[in-house]
MARFI-729593 format. One line per 3 residues: number of its first residue (from 0); their letters; for each residue x, y, z of N, C-alpha, C. Coordinates in steps of 0.02 Angstrom, whole numbers. Example, Ala and Ser with C-alpha at 12.3 -4.5 7.8 and 13.67 -1.06 7.14 Angstrom:
2
0> as> 660/-284/390/615/-225/390/660/-165/390; 642/-112/354/684/-53/357/645/2/394
This chain:
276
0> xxx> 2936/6954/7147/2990/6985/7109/2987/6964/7036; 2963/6928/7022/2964/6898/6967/2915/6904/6912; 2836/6898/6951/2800/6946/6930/2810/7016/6914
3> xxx> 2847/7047/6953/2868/7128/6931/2905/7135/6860; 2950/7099/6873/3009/7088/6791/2971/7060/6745; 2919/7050/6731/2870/7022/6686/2827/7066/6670
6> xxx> 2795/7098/6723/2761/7158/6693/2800/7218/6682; 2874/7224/6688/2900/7293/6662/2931/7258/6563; 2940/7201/6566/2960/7172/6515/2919/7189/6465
9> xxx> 2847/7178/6487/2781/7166/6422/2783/7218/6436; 2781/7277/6462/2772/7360/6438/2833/7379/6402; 2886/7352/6412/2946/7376/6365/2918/7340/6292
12> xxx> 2926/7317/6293/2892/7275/6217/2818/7313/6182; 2787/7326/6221/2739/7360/6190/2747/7430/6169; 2787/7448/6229/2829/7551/6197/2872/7530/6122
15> xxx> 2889/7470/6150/2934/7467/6053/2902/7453/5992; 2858/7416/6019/2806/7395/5949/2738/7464/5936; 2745/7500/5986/2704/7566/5964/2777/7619/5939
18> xxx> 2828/7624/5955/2888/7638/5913/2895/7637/5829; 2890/7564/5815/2890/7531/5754/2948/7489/5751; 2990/7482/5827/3072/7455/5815/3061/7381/5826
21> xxx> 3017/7351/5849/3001/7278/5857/2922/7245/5807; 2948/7194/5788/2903/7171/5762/2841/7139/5803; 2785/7142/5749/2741/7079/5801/2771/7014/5825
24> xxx> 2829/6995/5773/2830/6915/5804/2900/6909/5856; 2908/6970/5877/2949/6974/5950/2913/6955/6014; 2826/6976/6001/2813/6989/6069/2816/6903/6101
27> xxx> 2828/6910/6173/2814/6850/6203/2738/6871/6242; 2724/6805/6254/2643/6815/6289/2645/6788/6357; 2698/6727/6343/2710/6695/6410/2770/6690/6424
30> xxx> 2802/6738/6524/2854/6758/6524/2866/6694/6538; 2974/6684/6546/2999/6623/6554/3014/6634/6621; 2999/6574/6649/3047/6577/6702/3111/6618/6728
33> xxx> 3135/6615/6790/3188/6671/6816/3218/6629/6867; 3282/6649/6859/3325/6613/6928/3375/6673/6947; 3356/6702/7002/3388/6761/7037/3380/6816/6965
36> xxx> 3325/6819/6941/3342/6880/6905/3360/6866/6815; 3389/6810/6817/3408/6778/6744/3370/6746/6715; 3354/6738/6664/3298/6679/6618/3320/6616/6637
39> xxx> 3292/6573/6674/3295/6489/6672/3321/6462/6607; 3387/6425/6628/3386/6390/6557/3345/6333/6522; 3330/6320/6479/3279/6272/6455/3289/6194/6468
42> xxx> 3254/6160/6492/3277/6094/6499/3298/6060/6441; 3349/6009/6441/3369/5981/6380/3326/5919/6330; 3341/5937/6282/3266/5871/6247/3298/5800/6247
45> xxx> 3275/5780/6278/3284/5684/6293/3278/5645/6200; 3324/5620/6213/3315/5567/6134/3250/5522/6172; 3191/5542/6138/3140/5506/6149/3157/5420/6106
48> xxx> 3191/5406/6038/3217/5347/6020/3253/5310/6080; 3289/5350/6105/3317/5285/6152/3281/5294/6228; 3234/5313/6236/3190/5317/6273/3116/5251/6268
51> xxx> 3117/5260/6226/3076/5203/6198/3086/5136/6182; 3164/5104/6172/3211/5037/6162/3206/5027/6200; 3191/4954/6196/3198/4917/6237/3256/4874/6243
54> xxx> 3293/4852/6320/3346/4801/6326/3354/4747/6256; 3302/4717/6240/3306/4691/6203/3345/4700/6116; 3294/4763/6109/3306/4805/6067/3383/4840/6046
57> xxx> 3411/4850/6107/3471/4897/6107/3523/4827/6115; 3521/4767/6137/3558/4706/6141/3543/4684/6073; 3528/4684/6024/3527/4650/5938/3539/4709/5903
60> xxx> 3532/4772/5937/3566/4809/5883/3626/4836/5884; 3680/4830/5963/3749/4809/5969/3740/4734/5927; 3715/4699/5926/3731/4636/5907/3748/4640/5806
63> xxx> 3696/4672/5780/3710/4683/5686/3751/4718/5706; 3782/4776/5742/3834/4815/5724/3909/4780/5735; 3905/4728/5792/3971/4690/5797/3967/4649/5718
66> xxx> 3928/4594/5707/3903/4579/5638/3929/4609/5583; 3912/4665/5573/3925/4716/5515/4009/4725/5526; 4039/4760/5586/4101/4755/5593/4160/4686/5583
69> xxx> 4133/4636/5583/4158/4567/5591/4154/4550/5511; 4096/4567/5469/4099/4551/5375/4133/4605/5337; 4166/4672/5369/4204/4705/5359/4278/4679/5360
72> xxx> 4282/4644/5428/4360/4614/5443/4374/4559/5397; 4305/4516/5374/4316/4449/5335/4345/4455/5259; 4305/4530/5248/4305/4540/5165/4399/4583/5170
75> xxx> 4409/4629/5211/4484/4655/5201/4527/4600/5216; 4515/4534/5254/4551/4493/5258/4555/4462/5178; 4499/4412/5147/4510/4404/5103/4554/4435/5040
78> xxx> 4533/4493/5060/4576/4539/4997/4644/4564/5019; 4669/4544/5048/4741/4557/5077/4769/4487/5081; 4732/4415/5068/4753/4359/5040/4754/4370/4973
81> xxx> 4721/4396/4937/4718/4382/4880/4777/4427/4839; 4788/4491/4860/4863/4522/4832/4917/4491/4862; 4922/4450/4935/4987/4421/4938/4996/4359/4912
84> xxx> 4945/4338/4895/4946/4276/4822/4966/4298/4762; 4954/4366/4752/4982/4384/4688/5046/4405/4694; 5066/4442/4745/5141/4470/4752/5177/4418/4739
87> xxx> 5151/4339/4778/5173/4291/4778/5211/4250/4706; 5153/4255/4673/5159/4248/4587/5198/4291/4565; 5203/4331/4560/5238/4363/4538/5309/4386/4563
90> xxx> 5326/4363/4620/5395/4337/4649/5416/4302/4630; 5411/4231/4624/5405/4182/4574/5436/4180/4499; 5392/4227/4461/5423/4234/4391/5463/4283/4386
93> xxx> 5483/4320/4442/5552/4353/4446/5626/4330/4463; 5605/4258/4497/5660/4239/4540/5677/4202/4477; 5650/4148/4416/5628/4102/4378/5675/4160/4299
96> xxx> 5672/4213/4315/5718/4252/4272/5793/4257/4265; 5813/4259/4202/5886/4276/4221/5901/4340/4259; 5954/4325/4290/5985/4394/4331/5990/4452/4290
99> xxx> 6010/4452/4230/6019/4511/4190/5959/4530/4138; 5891/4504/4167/5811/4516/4114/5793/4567/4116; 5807/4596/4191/5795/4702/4157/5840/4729/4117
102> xxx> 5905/4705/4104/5924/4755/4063/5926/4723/3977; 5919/4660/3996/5903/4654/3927/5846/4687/3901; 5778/4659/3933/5729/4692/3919/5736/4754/3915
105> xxx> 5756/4823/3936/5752/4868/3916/5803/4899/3876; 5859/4858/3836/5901/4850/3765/5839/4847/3702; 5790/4775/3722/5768/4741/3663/5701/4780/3659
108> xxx> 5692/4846/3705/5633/4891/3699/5658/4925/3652; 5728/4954/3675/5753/5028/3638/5769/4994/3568; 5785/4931/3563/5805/4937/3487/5740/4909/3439
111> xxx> 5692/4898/3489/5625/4908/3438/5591/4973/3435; 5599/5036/3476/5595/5090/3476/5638/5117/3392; 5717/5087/3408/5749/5135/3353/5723/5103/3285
114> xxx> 5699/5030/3294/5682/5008/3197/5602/5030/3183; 5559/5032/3231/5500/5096/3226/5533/5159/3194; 5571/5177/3212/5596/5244/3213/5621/5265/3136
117> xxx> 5676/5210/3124/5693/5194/3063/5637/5193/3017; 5579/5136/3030/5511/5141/2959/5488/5196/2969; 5471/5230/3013/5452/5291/3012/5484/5359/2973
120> xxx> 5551/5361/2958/5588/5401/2929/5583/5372/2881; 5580/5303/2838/5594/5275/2779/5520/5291/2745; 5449/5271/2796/5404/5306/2758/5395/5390/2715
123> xxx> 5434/5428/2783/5426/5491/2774/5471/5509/2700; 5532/5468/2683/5567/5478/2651/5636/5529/2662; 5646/5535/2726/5720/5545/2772/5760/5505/2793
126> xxx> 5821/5540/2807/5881/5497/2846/5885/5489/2874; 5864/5422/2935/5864/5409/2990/5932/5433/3039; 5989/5427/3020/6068/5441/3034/6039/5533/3042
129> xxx> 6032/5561/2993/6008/5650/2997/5970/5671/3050; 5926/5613/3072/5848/5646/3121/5894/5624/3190; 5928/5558/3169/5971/5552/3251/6007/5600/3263
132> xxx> 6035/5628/3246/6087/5679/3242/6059/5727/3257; 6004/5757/3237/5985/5815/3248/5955/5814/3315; 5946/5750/3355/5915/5731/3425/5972/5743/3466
135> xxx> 6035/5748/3446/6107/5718/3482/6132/5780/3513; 6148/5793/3551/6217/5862/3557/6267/5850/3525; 6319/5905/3529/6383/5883/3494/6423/5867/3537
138> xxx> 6418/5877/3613/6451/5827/3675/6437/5787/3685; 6365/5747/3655/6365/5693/3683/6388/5637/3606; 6379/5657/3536/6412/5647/3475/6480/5626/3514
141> xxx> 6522/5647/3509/6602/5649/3544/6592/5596/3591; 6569/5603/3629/6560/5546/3683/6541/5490/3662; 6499/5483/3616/6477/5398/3584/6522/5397/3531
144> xxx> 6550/5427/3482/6625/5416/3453/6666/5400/3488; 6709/5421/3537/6741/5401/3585/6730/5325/3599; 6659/5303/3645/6673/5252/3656/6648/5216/3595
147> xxx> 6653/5223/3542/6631/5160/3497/6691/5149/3460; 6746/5191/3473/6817/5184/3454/6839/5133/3493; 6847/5136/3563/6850/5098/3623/6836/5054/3635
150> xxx> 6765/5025/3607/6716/4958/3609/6752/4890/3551; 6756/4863/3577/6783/4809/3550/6832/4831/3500; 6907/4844/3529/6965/4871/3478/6983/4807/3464
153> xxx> 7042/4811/3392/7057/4726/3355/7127/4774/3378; 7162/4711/3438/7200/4727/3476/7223/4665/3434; 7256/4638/3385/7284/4575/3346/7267/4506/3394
156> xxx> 7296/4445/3361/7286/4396/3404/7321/4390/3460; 7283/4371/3506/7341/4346/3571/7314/4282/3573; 7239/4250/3601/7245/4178/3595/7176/4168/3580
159> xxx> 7185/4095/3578/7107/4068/3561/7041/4089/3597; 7055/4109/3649/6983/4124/3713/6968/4178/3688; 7004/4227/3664/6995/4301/3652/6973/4312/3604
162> xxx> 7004/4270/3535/6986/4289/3456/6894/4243/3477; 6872/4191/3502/6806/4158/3517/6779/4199/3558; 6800/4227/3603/6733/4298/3637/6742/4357/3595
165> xxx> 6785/4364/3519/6772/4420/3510/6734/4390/3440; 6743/4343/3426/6671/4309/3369/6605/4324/3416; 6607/4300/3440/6535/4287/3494/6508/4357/3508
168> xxx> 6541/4384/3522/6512/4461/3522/6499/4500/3443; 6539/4496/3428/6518/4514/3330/6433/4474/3326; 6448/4420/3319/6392/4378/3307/6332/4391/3368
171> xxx> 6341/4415/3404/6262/4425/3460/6240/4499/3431; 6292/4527/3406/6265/4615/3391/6229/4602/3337; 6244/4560/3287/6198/4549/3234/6121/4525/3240
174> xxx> 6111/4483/3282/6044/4478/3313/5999/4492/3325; 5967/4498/3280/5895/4555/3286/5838/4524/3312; 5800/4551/3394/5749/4506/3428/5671/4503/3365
177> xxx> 5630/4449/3372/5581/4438/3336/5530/4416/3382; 5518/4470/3420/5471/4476/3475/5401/4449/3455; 5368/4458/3401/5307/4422/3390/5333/4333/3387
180> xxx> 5377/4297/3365/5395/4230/3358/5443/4203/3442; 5445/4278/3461/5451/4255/3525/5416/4231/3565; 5343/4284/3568/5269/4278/3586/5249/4186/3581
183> xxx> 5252/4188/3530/5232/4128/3502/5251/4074/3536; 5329/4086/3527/5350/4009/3553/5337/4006/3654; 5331/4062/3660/5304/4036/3731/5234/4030/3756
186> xxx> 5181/4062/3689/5112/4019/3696/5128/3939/3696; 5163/3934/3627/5153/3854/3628/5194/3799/3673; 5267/3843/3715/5285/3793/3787/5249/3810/3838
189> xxx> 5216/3857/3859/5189/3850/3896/5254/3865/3977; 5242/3828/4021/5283/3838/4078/5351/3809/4084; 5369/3777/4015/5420/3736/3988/5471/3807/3961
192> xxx> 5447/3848/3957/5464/3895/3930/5532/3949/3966; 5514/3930/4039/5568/3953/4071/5601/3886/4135; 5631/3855/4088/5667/3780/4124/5698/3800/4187
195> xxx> 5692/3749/4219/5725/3726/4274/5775/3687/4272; 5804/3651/4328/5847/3590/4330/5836/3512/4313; 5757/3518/4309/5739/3455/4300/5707/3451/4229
198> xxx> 5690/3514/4178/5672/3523/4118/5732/3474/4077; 5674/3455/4027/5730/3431/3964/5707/3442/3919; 5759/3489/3887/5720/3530/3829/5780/3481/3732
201> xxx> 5806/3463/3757/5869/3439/3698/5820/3408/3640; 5830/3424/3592/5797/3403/3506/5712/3426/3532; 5702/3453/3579/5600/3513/3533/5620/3561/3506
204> xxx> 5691/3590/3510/5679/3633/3464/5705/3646/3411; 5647/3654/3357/5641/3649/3284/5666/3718/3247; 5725/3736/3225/5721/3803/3187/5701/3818/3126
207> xxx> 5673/3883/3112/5634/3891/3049/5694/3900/3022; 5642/3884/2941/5706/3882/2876/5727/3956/2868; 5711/4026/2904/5757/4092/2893/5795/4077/2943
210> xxx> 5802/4050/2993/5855/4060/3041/5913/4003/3011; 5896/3958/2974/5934/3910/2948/5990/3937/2894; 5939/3988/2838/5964/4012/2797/6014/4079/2810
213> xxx> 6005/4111/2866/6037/4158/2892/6092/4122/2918; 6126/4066/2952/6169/4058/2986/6203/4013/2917; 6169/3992/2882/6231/3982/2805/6255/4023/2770
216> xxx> 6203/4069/2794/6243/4163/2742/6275/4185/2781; 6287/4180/2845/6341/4191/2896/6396/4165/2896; 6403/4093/2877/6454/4044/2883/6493/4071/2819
219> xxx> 6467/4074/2763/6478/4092/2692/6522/4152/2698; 6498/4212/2742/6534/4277/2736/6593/4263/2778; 6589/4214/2828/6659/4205/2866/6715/4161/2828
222> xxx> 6689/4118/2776/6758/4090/2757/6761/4128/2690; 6750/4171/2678/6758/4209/2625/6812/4272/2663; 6798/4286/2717/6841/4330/2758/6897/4291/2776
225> xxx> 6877/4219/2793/6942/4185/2814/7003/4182/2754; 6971/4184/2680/7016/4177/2624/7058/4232/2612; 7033/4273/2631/7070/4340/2623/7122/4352/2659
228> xxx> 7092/4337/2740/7134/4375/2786/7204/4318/2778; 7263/4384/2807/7290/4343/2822/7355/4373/2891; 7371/4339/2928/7382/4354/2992/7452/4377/2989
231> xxx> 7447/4443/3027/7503/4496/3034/7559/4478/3073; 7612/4461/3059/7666/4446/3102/7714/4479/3117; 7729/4485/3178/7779/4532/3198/7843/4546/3188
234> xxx> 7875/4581/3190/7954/4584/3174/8011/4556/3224; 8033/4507/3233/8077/4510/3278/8164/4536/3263; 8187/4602/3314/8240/4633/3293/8312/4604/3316
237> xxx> 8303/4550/3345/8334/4519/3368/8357/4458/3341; 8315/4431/3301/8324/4368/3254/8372/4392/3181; 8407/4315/3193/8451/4316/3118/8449/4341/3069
240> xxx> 8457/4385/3051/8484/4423/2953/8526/4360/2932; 8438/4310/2876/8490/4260/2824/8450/4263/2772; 8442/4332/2751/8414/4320/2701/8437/4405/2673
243> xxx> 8422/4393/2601/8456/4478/2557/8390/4507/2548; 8337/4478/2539/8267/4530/2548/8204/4495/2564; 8149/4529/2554/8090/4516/2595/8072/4432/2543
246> xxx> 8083/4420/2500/8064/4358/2466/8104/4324/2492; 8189/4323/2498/8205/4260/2497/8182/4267/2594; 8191/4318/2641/8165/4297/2697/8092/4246/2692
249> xxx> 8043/4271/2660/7971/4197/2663/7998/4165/2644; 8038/4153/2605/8069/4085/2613/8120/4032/2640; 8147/4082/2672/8186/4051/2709/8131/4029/2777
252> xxx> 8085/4077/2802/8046/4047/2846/7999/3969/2825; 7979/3987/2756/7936/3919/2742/7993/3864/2752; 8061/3851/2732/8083/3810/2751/8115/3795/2808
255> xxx> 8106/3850/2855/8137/3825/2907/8078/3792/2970; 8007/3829/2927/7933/3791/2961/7944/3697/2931; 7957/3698/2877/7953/3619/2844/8007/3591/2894
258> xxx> 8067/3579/2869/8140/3583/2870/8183/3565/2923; 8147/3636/2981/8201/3643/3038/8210/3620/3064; 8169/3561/3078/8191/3501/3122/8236/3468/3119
261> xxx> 8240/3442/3061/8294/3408/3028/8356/3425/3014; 8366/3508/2980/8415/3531/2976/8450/3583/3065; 8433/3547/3102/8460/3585/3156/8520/3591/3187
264> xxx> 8543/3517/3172/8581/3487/3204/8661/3533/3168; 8632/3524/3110/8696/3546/3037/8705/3615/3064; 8640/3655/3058/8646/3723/3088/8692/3743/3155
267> xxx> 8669/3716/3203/8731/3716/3252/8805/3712/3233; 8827/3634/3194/8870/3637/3186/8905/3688/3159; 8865/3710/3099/8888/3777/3083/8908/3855/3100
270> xxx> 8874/3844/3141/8869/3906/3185/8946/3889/3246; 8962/3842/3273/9008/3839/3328/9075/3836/3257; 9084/3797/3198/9119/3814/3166/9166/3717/3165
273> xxx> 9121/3654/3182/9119/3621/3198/9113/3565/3126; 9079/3592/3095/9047/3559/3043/9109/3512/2990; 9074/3450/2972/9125/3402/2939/9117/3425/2864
């Protein structure tokens, strides 16, 4: 049977190639095998490489590949010590910070941003106040008027704690950071630079003669303000009418600031109607 399907095959092939519909390199010469009628499928090709290894052979080369897998694990280990050493460090000089160093730090960015900003308009020969403005909305204008009305109001005296945090705040706004002499002074402390509990830092530090001279031109403008001012006192509507106008009243107060001690006693009497 098989012989038969072989010789009707090679005559079909030859009617086609006297046709012109098959090429020469269709023809087969030698038929394939048959199983009930179907072409045999081809046996499969053996990896002649692992046909040829030997036990030996195939036991050392699982062996470099565990090897190779094992200097893979050593080197991601190392390097997964070596960033949690750094996370480490750098936990460290976060904790070693004041609580409020991001937002200072990003104050003492923006206001070296705005005095860039400033030489930059002063080179160009513009108004720094004009170019802000023209950056601003006019809702958000209103809104920083607003609160800079709001920001530290001179609500008169009430007491000593209040008029000293409201110096202290005047005086920190004036403060302009000097980030390169900042630089500096913590090249030259070194890790001294951000103290602990056991640091002792009292008389190293030396201030330069501008910071010297700035806090005497400071002192200078305050008692020059102190000469001037002079403190608003209230009306009381309730207190005695003894005086015919605003002069002889200061004076009746200056002497009753000197005086009143002494003359108190008389005063009473006078007043109940007692007096010798």
């Amino acid at each position: 049977m098989g012989a038969i399907v072989a010789i009707l095959v090679s005559k079909l092939l030859r009617r086609a190639e006297a046709e012109g519909r098959v090429g020469v390199h269709c023809l087969e010469t030698t038929p394939r095998a048959t199983v009930g009628g179907l072409p045999a499928p081809e046996p499969a090709a053996s990896d002649s490489s692992e046909d040829q290894m030997t036990p030996e052979e195939a036991a050392a080369q699982k062996r470099e590949e565990r090897l190779r897998k094992f200097r893979e694990l050593h080197l991601k280990r190392n390097e997964a010590r070596k960033l949690n050493h750094q996370e480490v460090v750098e936990e460290d000089k976060r904790l070693k910070l004041p609580t409020n160093w991001e937002a200072k730090k990003a104050r003492l960015e923006w206001e070296l941003k705005v005095e860039e900003k400033k030489k930059e308009c002063l080179a160009k020969g513009e108004d720094y106040e004009r170019v802000k403005l023209l950056e601003i909305s006019a809702e958000d204008a209103e809104r920083f008027e607003r609160k800079k009305k709001k920001k530290n109001p001179d609500l008169g005296f009430s007491d000593y704690a209040a008029a000293q945090l409201r110096q202290y705040q005047r005086l920190t706004r004036q403060i302009k950071p000097d980030l390169e002499q900042y630089e500096k002074l913590k090249e030259e402390s070194g890790e001294e630079f951000y103290p602990t509990s056991n640091s002792l830092l009292h008389g190293t530090h030396v201030p330069c003669k501008e910071g010297v001279d700035r806090m005497v031109s400071d002192l200078e403008k305050q008692i020059q303000k102190r000469e001037k001012y002079s403190r608003r006192r209230p009306y009381n509507d309730d207190a005695d009418i003894d005086y015919i106008n605003e002069r002889n009243a200061k004076f009746n107060k200056k002497a009753e600031r000197f005086y009143g001690k002494y003359t108190a006693e008389i005063k009473q009497n006078l007043e109940r109607g007692t007096a010798v």
